[in-house]
KEVOMAR-413586 format. One record per residue (C-alpha): x, y, z; chain; residue in one letter. Coordinates in Angstrom, 1 decimal, padded with zeros to 4 digits. Layout:
       u       v       w  mol  type
       X       Y       Z    A     A
...
end
This chain:
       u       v       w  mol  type
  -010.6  -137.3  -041.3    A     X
  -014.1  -136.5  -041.3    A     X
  -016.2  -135.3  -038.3    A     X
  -017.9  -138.7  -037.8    A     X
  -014.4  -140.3  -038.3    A     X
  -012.8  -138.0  -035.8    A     X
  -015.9  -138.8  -033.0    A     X
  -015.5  -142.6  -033.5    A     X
  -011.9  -142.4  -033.0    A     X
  -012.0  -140.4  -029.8    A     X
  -014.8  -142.6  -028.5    A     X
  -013.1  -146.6  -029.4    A     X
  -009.6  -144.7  -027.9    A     X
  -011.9  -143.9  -024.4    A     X
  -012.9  -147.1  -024.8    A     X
  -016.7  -146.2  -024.9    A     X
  -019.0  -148.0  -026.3    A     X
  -022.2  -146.4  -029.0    A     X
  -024.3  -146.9  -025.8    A     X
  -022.0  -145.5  -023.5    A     X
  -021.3  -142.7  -025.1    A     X
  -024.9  -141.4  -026.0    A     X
  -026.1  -142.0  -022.6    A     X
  -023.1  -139.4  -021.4    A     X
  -023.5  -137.2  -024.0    A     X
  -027.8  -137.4  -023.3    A     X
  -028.8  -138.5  -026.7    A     X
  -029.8  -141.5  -028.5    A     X
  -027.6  -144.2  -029.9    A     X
  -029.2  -143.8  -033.1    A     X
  -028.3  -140.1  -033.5    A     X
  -024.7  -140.9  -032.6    A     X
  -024.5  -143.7  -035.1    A     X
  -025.7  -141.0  -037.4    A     X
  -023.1  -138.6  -036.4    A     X
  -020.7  -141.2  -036.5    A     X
  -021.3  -142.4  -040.4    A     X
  -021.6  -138.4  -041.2    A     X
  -024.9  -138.6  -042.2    A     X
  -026.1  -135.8  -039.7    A     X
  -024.3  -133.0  -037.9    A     X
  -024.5  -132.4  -034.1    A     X
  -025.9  -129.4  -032.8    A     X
  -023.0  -126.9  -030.7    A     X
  -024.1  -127.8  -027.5    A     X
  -024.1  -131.6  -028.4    A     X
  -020.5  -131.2  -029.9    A     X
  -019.3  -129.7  -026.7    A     X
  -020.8  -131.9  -025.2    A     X
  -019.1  -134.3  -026.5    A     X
  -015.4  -132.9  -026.7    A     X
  -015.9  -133.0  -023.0    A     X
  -016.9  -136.7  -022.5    A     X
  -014.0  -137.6  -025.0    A     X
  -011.7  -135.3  -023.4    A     X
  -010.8  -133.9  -026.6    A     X
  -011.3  -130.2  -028.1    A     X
  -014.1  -129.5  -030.1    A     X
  -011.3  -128.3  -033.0    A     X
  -010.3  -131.9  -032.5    A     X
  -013.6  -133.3  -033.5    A     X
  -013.8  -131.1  -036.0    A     X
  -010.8  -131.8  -037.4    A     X
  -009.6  -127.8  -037.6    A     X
  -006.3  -128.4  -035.3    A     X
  -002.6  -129.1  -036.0    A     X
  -001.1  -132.4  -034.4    A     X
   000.8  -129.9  -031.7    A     X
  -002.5  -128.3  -031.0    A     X
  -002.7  -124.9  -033.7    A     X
  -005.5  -124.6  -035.1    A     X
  -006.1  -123.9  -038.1    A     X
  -007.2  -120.9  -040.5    A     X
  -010.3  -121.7  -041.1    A     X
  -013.9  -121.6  -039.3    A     X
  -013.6  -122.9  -035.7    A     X
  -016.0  -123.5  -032.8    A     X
  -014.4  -120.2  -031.4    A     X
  -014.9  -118.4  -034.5    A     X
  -018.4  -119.2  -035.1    A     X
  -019.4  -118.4  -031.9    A     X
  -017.8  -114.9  -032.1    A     X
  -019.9  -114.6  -035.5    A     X
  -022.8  -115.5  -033.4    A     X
  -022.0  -113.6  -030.7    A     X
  -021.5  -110.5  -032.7    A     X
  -025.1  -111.2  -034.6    A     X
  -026.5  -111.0  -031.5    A     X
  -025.2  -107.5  -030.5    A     X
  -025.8  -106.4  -033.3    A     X
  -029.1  -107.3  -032.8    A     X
  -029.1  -105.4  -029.5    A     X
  -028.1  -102.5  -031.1    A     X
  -031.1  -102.5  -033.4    A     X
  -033.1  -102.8  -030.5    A     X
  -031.4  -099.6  -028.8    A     X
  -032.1  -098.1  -032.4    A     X
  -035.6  -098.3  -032.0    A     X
  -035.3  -097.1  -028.3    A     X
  -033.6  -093.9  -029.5    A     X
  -035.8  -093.3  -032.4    A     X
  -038.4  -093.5  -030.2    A     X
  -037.0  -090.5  -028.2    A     X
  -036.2  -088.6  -031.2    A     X
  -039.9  -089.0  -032.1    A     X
  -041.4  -087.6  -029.2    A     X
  -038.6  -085.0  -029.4    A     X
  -039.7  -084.0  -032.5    A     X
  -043.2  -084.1  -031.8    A     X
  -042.5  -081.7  -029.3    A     X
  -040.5  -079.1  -031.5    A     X
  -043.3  -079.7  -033.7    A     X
  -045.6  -078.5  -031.0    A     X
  -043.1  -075.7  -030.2    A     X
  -043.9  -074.7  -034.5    A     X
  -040.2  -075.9  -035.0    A     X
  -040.8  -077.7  -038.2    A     X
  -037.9  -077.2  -039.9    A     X
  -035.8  -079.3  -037.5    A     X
  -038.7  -081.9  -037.7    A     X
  -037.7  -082.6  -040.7    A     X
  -034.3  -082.3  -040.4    A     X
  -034.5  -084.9  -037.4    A     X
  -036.7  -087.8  -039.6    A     X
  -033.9  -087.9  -041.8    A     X
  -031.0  -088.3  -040.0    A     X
  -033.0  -091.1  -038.0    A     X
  -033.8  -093.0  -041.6    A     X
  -030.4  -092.9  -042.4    A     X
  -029.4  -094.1  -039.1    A     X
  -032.1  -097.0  -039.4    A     X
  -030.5  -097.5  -042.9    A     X
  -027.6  -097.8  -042.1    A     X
  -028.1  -099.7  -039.2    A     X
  -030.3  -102.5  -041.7    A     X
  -027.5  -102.7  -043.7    A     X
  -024.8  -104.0  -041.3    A     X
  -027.2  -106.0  -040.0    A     X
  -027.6  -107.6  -043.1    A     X
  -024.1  -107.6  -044.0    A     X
  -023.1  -109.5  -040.3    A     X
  -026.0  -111.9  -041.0    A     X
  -024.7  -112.3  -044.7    A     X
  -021.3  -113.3  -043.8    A     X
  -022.6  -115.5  -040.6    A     X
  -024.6  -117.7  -043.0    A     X
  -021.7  -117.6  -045.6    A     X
  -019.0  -119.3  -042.7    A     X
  -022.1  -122.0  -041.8    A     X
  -022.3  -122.9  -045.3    A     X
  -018.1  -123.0  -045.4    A     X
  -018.2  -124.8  -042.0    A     X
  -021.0  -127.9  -043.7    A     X
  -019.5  -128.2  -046.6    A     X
  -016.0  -128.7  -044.4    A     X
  -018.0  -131.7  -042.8    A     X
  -019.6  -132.8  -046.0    A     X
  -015.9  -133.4  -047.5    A     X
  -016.2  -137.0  -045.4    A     X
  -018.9  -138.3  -047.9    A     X
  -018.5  -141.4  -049.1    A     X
  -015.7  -141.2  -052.4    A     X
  -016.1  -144.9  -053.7    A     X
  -019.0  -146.0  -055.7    A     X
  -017.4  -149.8  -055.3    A     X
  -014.0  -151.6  -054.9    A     X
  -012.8  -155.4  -055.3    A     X
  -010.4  -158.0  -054.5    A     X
  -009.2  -161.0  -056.5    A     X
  -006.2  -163.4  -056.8    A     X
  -004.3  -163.1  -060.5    A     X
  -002.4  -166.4  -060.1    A     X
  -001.8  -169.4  -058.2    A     X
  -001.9  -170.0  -054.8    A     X
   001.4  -170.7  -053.5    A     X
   002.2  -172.9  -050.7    A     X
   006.0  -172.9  -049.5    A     X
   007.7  -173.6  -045.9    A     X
   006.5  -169.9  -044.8    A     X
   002.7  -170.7  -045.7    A     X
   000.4  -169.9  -048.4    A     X
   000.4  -167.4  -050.5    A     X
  -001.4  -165.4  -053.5    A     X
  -000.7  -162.2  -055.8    A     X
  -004.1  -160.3  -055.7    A     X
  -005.1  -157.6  -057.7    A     X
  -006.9  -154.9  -056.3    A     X
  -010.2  -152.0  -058.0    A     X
  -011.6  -149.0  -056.8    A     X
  -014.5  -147.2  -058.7    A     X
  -014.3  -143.7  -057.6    A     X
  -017.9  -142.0  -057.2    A     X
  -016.8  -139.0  -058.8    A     X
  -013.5  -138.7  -061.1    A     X
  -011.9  -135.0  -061.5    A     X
  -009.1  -134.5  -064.6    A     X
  -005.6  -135.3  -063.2    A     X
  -006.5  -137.5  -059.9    A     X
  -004.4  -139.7  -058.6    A     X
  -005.2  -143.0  -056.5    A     X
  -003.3  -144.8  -054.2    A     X
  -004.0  -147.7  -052.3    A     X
  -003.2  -148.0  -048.4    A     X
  -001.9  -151.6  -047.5    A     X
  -001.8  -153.0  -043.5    A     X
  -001.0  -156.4  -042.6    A     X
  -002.3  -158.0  -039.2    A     X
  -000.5  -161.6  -038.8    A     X
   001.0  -163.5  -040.8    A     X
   004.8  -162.9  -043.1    A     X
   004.4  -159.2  -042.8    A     X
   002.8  -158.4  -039.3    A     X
   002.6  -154.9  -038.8    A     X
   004.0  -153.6  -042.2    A     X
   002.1  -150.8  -044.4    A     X
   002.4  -150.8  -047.9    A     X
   001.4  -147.8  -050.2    A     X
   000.9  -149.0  -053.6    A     X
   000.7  -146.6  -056.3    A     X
  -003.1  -146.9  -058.3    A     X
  -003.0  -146.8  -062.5    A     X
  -006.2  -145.5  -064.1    A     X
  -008.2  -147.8  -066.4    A     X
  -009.9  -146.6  -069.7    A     X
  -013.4  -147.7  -068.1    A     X
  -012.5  -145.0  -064.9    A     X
  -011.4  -148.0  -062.6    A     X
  -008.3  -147.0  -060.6    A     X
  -006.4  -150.6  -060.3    A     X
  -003.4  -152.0  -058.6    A     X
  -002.6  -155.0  -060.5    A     X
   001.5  -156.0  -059.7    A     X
   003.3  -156.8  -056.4    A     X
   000.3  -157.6  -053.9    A     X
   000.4  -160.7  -051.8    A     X
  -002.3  -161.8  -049.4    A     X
  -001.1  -164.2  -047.1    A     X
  -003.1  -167.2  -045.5    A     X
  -003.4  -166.7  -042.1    A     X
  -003.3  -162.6  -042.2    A     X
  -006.3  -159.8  -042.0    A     X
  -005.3  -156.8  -044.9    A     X
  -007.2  -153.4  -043.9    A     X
  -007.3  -151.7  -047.0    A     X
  -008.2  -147.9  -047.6    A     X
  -007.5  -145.4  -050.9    A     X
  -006.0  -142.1  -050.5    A     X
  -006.8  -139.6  -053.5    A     X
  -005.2  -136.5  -054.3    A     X
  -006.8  -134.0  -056.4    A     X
  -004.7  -132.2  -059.2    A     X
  -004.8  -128.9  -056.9    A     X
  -002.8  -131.5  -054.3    A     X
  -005.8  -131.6  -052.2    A     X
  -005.4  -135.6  -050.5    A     X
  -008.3  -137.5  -049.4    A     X
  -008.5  -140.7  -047.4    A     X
  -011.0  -143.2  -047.0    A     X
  -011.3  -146.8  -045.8    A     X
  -012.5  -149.8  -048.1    A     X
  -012.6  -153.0  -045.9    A     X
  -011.0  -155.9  -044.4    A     X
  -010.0  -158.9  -045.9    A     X
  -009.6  -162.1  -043.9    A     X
  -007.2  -164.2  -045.4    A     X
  -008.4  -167.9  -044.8    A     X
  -008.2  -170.8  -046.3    A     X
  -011.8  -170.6  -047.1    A     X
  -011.1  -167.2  -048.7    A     X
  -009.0  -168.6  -051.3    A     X
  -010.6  -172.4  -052.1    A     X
  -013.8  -174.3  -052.9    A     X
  -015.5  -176.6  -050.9    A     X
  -016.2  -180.2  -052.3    A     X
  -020.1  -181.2  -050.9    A     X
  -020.6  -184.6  -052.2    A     X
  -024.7  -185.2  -052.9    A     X
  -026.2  -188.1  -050.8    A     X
  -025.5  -189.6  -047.6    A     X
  -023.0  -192.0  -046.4    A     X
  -025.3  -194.9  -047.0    A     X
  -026.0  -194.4  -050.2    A     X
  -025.6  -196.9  -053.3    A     X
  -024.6  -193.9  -055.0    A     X
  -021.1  -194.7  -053.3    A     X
  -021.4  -198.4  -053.5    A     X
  -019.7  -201.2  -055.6    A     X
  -019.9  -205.0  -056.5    A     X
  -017.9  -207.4  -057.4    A     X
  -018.2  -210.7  -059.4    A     X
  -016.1  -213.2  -061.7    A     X
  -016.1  -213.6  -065.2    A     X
  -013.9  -215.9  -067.4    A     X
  -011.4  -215.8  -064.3    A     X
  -011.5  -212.2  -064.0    A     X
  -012.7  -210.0  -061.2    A     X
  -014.7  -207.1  -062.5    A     X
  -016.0  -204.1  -060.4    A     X
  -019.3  -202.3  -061.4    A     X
  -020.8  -199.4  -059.5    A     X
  -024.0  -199.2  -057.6    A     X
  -025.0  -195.8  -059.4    A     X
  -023.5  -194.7  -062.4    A     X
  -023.9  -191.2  -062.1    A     X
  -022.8  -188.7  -059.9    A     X
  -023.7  -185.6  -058.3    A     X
  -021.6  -182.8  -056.2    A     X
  -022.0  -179.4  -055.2    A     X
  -018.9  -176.7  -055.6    A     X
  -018.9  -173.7  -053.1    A     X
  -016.1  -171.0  -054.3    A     X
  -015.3  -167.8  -053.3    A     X
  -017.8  -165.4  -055.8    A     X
  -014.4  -164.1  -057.6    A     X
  -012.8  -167.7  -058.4    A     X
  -013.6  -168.8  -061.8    A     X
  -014.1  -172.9  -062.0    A     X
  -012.8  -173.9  -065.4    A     X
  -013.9  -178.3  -064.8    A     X
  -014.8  -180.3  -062.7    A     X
  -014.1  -184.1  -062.7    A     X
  -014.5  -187.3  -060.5    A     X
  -011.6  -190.0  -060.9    A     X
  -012.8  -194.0  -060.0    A     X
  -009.4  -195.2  -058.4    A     X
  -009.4  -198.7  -057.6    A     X
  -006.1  -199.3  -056.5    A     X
  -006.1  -196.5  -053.9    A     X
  -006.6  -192.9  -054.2    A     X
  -002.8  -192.2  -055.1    A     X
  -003.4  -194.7  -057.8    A     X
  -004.3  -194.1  -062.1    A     X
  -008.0  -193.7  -062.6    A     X
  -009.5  -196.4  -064.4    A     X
  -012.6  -194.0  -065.5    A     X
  -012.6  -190.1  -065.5    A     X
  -016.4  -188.2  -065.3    A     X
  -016.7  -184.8  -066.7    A     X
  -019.3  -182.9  -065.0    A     X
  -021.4  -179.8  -066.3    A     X
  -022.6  -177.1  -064.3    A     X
  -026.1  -176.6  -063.4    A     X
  -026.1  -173.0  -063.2    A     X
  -024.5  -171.0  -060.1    A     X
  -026.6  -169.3  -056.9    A     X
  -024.4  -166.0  -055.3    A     X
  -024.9  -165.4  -051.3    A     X
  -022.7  -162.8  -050.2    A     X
  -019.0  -163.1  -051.0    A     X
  -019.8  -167.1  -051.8    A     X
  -021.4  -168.4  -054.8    A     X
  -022.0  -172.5  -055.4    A     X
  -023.6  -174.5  -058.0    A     X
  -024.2  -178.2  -058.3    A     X
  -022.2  -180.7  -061.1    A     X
  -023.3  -183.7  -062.9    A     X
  -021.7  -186.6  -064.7    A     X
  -021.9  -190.4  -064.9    A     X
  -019.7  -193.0  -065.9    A     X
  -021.5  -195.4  -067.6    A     X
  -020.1  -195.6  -071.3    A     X
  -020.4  -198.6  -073.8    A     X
  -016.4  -199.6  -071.9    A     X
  -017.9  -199.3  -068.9    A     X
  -021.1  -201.7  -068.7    A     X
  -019.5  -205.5  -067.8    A     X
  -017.6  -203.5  -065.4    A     X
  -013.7  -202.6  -064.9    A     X
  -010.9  -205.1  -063.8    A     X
  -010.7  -205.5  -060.0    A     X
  -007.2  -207.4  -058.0    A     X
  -008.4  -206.2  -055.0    A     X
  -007.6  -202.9  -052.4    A     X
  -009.5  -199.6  -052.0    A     X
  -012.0  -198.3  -054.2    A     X
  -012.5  -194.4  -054.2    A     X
  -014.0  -191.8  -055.9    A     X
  -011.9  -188.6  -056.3    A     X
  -012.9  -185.2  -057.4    A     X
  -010.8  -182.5  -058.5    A     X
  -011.8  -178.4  -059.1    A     X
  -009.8  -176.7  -061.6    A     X
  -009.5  -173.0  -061.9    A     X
  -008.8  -170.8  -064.7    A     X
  -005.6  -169.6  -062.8    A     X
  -004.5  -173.8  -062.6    A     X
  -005.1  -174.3  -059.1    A     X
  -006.5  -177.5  -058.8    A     X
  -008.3  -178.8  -055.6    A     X
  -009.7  -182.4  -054.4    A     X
  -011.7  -184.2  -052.2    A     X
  -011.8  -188.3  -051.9    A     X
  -015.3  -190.0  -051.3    A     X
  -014.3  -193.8  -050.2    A     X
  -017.0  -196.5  -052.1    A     X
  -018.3  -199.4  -049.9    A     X
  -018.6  -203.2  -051.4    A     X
  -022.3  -204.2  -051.7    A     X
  -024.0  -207.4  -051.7    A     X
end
């Protein structure tokens, strides 16, 4: 886990809140949210700071410690601060340098007075290739300091974000048996950067529902277009919430985790919504009656008709049609409209558009035959995967 993974963990398991936390710690909640999503680094004193709120090490936060406590080979907290720490007496030490090559100085300016210029001499060079040496373990203590920072960042910088997009969509019918409803999903992940031999695979957990507290890993194949895809043996379950998160292994057998998202698994999630147009007054849902040869035939108040479909974005609507049932809405349609679409609008993880039809054909125009009972309209959404949903509209008699 990454830095800003580790301090969000620590912090929801104190059962701090964003707010709570930064006002401990003396900072803003801002800067936290920003260490939190790794897009900036706390300073040492801020990460100590920190570890102590959380009760936590700081080779906790920063992910360098075994599960029984260990830590790790690499660059700790302790470990740069004995870098530090040894830059800064070594820094002393140049100081003292300086101190005694001022003494040697006036010491030689004194044999100098004293005509000993031989030893003058003699003493200027050994103190330039004491400063020289002394520069160039400097340097060489300051070289490797900045080389372990640069380790440590990039360490942090491994939590960057490793999925340029992912998606979710049913492959077949929804199923409805005595345990619920179901659906086989397929599932993409766009990687942001794709290394030869990588390997993808997807991270399953169910809240609610058939399987409650199971985890499913659920090995990822690699398309030709660089999509990594698990297509077979997925099932979202109405009723559930599915977190979902990829874990990547490099060829070198390096594994990297990160979370996608959650899916809530309603019944909105996996169906339109019917909105008939007009309101319930209208004589677009009206009919009348009247005899002819001793025959009573029904005509409609308005001929055509109007509905909007709202679908999840990923559901492709194959037709849409409105059935006129006079005998009840269980009953044969005496007339079928086949609405077009009007074009589709996308908000969010929703999309709708609005269909049109109208049942006046040459058949239609003295009206249809009529013994009586209810008189509905009925509309039915059909997707490409044959799941077909309706919705009844009830017409009123006019005068």
């Amino acid at each position: 886990m990454t830095l800003g993974e580790n301090i969000q963990a620590a912090r929801k398991q104190k059962g701090l809140s964003q707010e709570a936390l930064a006002e401990q710690v003396g900072v803003s909640r801002q800067a936290l949210g920003k260490w939190e999503k790794d897009t900036a680094l706390p300073s040492l004193e801020n990460l100590q700071a920190l570890a102590a709120v959380l009760d936590v090490s700081v080779d906790a936060l920063l992910g360098t410690a075994h599960p029984d406590g260990t830590p790790e080979p690499a660059l700790t907290l302790d470990t740069l601060r004995a870098l530090l720490d040894a830059r800064d007496a070594e820094k002393r030490r140049g100081i003292r340098l300086w101190g005694g090559a001022a003494l040697a100085v006036a010491a030689l300016l004194f044999c100098g007075i004293l005509g000993t210029a031989w030893q003058y001499n003699r003493q200027v060079q050994a103190l330039q290739e004491s400063y020289a040496l002394a520069q160039q373990q400097f340097s060489a203590t300051q070289s490797e300091l900045s080389a372990r920072m640069e380790e440590l960042q990039a360490a942090v910088r491994q939590g960057e974000a490793t999925v340029l997009d992912w998606s979710w969509q049913p492959i077949d019918r929804v199923v409805h048996d005595l345990d619920g409803s179901w659906v086989p999903v397929s599932v993409s992940v766009t990687p942001r950067t794709a290394t030869d031999g990588m390997t993808g695979q997807l991270v399953v957990v169910h809240q609610g529902g058939r399987y409650d507290g199971t985890t499913e890993l659920m090995a990822m194949s690699l398309g030709a277009d660089g999509v990594y895809r698990v297509e077979r043996g997925l099932i979202f379950t109405v009723g559930e919430t599915v977190d979902l998160s990829v874990q990547w292994q490099s060829a070198g057998g390096t594994t990297t985790n990160e979370p996608l998202g959650t899916v809530a698994c309603t019944e909105e999630a996996f169906r339109p919504q019917i909105i008939w147009a007009g309101s319930g007054d209208s004589f677009s849902y009206g009919y009348r009656t009247r005899e002819e040869d001793g025959q009573t035939l029904l005509t409609l108040t308005s001929y055509p008709v109007e509905l909007e479909v709202d679908a999840p974005v990923w559901m492709e609507v194959q037709t849409v049609e409105v059935d006129l049932r006079l005998d009840g809405a269980a009953g044969e349609p005496a007339a079928t409209a086949v609405l077009e679409c009007a074009g589709w609008s996308e908000s969010g993880d929703r999309r709708a558009a609005v269909w049109r039809g109208t049942f006046l054909t040459g058949s239609a125009q003295n009206g249809w035959p009529y013994e009586g009972g209810a008189a509905d309209f009925v509309a039915r959404v059909t997707s490409v995967n044959g799941n077909a949903w309706t919705s009844i509209r009830p017409l009123a008699e006019r005068q």
